[in-house]
C-alpha positions in Angstrom: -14.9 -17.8 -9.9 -16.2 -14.6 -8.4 -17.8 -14.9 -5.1 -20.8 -12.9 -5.3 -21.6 -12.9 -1.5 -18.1 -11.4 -0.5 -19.0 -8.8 -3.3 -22.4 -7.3 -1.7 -21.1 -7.8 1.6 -17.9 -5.4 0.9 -20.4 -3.1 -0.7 -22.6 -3.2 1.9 -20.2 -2.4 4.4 -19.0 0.4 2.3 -21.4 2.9 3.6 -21.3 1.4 7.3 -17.8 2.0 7.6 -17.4 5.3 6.6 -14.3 4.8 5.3 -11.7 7.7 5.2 -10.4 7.3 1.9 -14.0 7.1 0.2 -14.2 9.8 -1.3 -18.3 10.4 -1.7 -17.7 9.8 2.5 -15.8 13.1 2.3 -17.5 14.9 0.0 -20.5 14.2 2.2 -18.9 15.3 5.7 -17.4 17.9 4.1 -20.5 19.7 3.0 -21.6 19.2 6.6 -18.4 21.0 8.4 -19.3 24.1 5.8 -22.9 23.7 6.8 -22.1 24.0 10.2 -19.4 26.9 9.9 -22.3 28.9 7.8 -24.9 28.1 10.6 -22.2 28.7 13.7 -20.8 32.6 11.9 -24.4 33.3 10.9 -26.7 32.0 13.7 -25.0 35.0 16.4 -25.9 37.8 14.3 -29.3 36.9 13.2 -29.7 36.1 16.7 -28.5 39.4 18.1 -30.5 41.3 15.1 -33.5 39.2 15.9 -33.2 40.3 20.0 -33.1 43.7 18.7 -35.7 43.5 16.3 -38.1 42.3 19.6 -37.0 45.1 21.9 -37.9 47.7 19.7 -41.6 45.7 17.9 -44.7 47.5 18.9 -47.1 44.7 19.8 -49.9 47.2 19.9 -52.2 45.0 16.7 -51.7 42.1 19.0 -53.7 44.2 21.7 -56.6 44.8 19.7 -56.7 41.7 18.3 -56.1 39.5 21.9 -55.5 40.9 25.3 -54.8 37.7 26.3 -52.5 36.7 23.8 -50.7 39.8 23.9 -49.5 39.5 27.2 -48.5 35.9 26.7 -45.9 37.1 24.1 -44.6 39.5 25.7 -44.2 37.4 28.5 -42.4 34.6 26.2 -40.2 37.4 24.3 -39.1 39.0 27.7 -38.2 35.5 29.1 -36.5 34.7 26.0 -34.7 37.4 25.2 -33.7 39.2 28.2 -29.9 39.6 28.9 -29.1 37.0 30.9 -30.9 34.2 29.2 -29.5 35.6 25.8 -26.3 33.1 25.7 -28.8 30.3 26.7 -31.6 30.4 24.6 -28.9 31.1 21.9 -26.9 27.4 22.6 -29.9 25.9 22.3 -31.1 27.1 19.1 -27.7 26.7 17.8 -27.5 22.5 19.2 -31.1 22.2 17.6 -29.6 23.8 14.3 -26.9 21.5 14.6 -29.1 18.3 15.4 -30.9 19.1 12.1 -28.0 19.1 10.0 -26.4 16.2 11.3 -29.6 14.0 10.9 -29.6 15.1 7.7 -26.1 13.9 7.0 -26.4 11.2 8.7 -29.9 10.5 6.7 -27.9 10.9 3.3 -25.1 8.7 3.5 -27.7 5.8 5.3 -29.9 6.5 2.1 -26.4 5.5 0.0 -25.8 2.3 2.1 -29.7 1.8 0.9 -28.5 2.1 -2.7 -25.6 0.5 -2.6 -26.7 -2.5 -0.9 -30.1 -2.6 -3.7 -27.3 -2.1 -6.1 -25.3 -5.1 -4.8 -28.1 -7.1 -4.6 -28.7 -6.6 -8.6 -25.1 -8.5 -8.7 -27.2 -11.3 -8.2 -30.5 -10.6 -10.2 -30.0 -12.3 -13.6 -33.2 -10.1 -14.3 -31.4 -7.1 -14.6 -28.7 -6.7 -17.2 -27.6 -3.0 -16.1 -26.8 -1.7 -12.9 -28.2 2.1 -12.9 -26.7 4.6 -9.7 -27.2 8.3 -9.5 -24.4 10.8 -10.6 -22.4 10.5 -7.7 -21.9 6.5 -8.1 -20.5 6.5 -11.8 -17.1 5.0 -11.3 -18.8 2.4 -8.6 -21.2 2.3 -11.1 -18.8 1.1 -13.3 -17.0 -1.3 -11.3 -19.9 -3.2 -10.4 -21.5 -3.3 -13.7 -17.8 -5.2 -15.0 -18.5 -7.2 -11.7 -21.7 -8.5 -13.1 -20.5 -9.4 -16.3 -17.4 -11.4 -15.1 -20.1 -13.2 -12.5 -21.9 -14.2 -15.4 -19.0 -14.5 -17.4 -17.8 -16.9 -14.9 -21.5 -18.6 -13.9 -21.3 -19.7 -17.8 -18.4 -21.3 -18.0 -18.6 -23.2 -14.8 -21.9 -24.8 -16.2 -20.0 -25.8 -19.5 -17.4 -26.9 -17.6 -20.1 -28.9 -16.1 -21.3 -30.2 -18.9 -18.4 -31.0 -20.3 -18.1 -33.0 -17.2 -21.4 -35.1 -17.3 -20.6 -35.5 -20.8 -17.5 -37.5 -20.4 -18.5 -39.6 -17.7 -21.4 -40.6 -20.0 -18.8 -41.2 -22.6 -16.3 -43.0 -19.9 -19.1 -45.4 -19.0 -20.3 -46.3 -22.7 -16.3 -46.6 -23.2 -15.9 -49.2 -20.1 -18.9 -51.4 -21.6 -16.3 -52.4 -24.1 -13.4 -53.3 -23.0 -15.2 -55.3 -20.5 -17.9 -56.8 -22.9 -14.8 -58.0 -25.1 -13.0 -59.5 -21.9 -16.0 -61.1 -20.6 -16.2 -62.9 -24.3 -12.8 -64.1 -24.7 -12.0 -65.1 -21.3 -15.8 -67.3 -21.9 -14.4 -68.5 -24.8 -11.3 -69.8 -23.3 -13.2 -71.5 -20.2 -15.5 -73.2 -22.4 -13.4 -74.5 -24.9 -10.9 -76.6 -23.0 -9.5 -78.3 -26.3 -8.6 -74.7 -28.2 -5.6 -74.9 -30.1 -2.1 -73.0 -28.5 -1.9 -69.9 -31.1 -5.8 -69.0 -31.0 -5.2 -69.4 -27.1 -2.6 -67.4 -26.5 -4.4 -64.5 -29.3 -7.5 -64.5 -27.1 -5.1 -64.2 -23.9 -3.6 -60.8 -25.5 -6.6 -59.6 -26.6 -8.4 -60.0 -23.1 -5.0 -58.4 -21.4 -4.8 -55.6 -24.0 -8.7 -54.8 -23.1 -7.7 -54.9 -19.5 -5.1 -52.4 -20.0 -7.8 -50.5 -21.4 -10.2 -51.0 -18.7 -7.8 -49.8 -16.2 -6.6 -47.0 -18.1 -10.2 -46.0 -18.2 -10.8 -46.4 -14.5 -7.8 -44.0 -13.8 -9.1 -41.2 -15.9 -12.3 -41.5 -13.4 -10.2 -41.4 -10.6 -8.6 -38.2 -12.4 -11.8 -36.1 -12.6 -12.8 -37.2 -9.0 -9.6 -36.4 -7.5 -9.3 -32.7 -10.0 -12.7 -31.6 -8.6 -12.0 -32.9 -4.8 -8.0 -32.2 -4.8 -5.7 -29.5 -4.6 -2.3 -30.1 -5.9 0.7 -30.2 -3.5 4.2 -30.6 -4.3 6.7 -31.9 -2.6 9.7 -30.4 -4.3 13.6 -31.6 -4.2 16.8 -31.4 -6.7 15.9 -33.3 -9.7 18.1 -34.2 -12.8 15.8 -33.2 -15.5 17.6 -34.4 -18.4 18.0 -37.7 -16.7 14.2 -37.5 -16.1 13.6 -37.5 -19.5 15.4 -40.2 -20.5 13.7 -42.6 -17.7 10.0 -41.5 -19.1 11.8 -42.5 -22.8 12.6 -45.4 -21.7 9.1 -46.2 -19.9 7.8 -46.0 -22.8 9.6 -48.5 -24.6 6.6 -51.1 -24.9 4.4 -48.6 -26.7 7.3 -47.2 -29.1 7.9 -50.7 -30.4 4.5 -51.8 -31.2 3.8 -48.4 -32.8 6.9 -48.7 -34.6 8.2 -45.2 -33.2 11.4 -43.6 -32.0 11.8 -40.5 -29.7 15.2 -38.5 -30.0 16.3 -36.7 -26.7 18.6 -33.5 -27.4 20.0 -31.6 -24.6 24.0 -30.1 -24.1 24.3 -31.0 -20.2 22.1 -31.8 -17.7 19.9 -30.0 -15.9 19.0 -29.3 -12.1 16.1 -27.7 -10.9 13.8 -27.5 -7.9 10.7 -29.4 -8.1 8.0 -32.2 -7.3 9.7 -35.3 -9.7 6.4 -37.4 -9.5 4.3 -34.3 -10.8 6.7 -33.7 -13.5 7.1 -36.7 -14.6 3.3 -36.7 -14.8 3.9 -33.9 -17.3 6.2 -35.1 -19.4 4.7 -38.7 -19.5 1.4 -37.0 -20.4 3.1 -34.6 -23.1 5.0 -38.1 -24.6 1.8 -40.1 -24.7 0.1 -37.5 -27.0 3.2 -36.9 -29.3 3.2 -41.2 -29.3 -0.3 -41.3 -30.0 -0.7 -38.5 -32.3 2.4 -38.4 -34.2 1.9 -39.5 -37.9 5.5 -40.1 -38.4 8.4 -42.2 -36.4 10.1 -39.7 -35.0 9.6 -37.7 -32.3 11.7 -35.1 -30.6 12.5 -33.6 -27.4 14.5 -30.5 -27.3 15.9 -29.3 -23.8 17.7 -25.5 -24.3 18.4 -23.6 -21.0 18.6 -19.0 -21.3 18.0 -17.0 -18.6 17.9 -19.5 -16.1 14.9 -21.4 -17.4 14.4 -24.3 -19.3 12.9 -25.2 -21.9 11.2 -28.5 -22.9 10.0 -28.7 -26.7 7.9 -31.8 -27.8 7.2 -32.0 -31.5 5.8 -34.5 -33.5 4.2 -35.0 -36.8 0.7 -34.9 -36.8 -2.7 -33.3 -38.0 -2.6 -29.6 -37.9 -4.8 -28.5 -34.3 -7.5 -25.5 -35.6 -6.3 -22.8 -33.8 -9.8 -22.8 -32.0 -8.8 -25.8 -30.8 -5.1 -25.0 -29.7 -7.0 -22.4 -27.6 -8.9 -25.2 -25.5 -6.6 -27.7 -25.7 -5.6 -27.2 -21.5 -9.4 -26.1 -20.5 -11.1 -29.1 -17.8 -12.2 -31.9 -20.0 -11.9 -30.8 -22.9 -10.8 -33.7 -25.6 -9.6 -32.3 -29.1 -10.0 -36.1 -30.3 -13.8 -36.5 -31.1 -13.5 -40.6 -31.3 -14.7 -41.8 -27.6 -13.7 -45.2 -28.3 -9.8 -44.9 -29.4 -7.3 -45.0 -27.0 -6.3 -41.8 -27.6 -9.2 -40.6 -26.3 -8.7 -39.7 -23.3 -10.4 -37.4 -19.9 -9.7 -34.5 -21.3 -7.3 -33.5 -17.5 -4.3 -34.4 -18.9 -3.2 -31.6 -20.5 -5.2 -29.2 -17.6 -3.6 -30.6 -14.6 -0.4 -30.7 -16.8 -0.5 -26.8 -17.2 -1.5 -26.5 -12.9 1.6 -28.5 -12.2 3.6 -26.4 -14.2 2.3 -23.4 -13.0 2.5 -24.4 -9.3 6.4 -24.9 -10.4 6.6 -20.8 -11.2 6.6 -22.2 -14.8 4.4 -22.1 -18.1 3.0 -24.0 -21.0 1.8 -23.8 -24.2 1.2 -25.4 -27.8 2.1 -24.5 -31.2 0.5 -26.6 -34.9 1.0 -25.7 -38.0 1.0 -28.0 -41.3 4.4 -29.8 -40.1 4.4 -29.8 -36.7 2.3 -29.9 -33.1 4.8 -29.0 -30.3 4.5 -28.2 -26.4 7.0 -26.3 -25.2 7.3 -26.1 -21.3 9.4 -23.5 -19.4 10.9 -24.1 -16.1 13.0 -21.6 -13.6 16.2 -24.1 -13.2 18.0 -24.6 -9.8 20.5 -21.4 -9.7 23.8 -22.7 -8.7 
């Protein structure tokens, strides 16, 4: 997100600063220096003409009209402008000249600090939707109007991302009511009715574990969107055999392959070594598995490992629904859940797939999804371990 505060403070500093490679700075000091040659070539001769002018003036009007006055100018005009106190009188009209100028300089770039810094301040006002600066400011003009869009830009999807937020904890807790309301039955069942035959027994048992397994699965999405919003991820990175990785998360997930009657076929040509965090990846790859389990209309699922250019990469396809490609487009934003049923347990936080792409990215790596009307796949690319 853009940080709005940095922003005016840089641009008011601008002005302060006078930087040397600003080029309204230069203009602007520029136009002084010619000021000041004008005023320093000119200001001799008009003097020296105007010293003349006095010596030969007949004061003779002044006479008639004042006595008194009369003598008081000659007596100014013969102290001013006599030869010795020509250079003098001179320097000091001259550093008066050049006073002038330079509080007018220095009045003209404080008056852009002024406008810059009302300007910068506009960043800010969601009153005004256009940032208007004189001539002179077009290209900052520019920036800072794209400024204030990408703020806003950025302000709006922080408070979806928000909302999207609040929305699934709402969902999370109506989701943990039942598992637990479900255990809480059963396991009352089964303490009350001491007499109840083996086989309903041991089916209330599984039901009560399998809601359990729910329960905590649900718990440890919460703990996700605490520790996303609270965490930054670190790895701690080593050699890892990716291929064998693989084949370890396959086999992890024998349980749930065999109760939903599916089969996953690794295909890779030798193994792999790169250099990475193996708990984060297999985080990944775990998480990319589960949806292809889950999701997958058919039996088989397949994992395609292909090394060029020293990368690898990791494609995950499965059968399924086709994703709208407006979909496919959110499917790694924060909490976003392309599964609209809150209650099945495919339904998931929403982080998976977003703290999937961080870890990948954190690895100097990338991801992204493909669906069409056969197949959904995630294709990871890794830089491998260069021998």
């Amino acid at each position: 997100m853009v940080n709005i505060q940095s922003i005016s403070l840089q641009f008011g500093e601008w002005g302060i600063k006078l930087k040397n490679n600003n080029l309204l700075v230069r203009k602007t000091f520029l136009r002084f220096l010619v000021k000041m040659g004008i005023w320093t070539i000119a200001f001799p001769i008009f003097f020296f003409l105007l010293s003349a002018s006095v010596n030969q003036m007949d004061f003779q009007w002044l006479y008639d009209y004042s006595p008194k006055i009369y003598y008081d100018a000659i007596f100014l005009f013969q102290t001013l402008f006599q030869s010795h106190n020509l250079l003098i009188v001179g320097l000091i009209i001259w550093f008066i000249g050049f006073i002038i100028m330079l509080y007018l300089m220095i009045h003209k770039l404080y008056s852009y600090v002024n406008i810059i810094s009302k300007a910068s301040e506009n960043l800010l006002n969601k009153k005004v939707e256009y940032i208007e600066l004189p001539p002179e400011f077009l290209e900052l003009q520019k920036k800072m109007n794209h400024l204030k869009k990408e703020a806003e830009k950025n302000e709006q999807l922080a408070r979806e991302s928000e909302q999207k937020k609040q929305d699934l904890i709402v969902y999370l807790a109506h989701d943990l009511k039942t598992p637990l309301t479900s255990m809480i039955g059963y396991l009352s069942l089964l303490d009350e009715i001491k007499d109840m035959p083996k086989k309903q027994r041991e089916k209330y048992i599984k039901v009560a574990l399998d809601k359990s397994y729910r329960l905590e699965d649900l718990i440890n999405e919460l703990f996700d969107i605490a520790r996303f919003n609270a965490e930054t991820i670190l790895l701690e990175k080593e050699e890892i055999n990716l291929t064998l990785m693989l084949e370890q998360i396959i086999d992890d997930f024998y349980p749930i392959l065999k109760e939903e009657k599916k089969k996953i076929n690794l295909h890779y040509q030798a193994k792999v070594l790169l250099e990475g965090d193996p708990d984060k990846l297999a985080r990944v790859f775990g998480n990319l598995i589960k949806n292809a389990i889950y999701y997958s209309k058919d039996s088989l699922i397949s994992i395609d490992v292909a090394v060029a250019d020293q990368f690898v990469t990791i494609t995950t396809s499965n059968r399924g629904k086709k994703i709208p490609q407006e979909e496919l487009s959110k499917l790694f934003e924060k909490f976003y859940r392309a599964d609209s049923s809150r209650t099945s347990k495919t339904g998931g936080s929403g982080l998976g797939l977003t703290i999937a792409k961080e870890i990948i990215e954190l690895h100097e790596g990338s991801i992204k999804a493909t669906s069409d009307n056969e197949f959904t796949k995630f294709i990871v690319r890794l830089p491998i371990k260069k021998s």
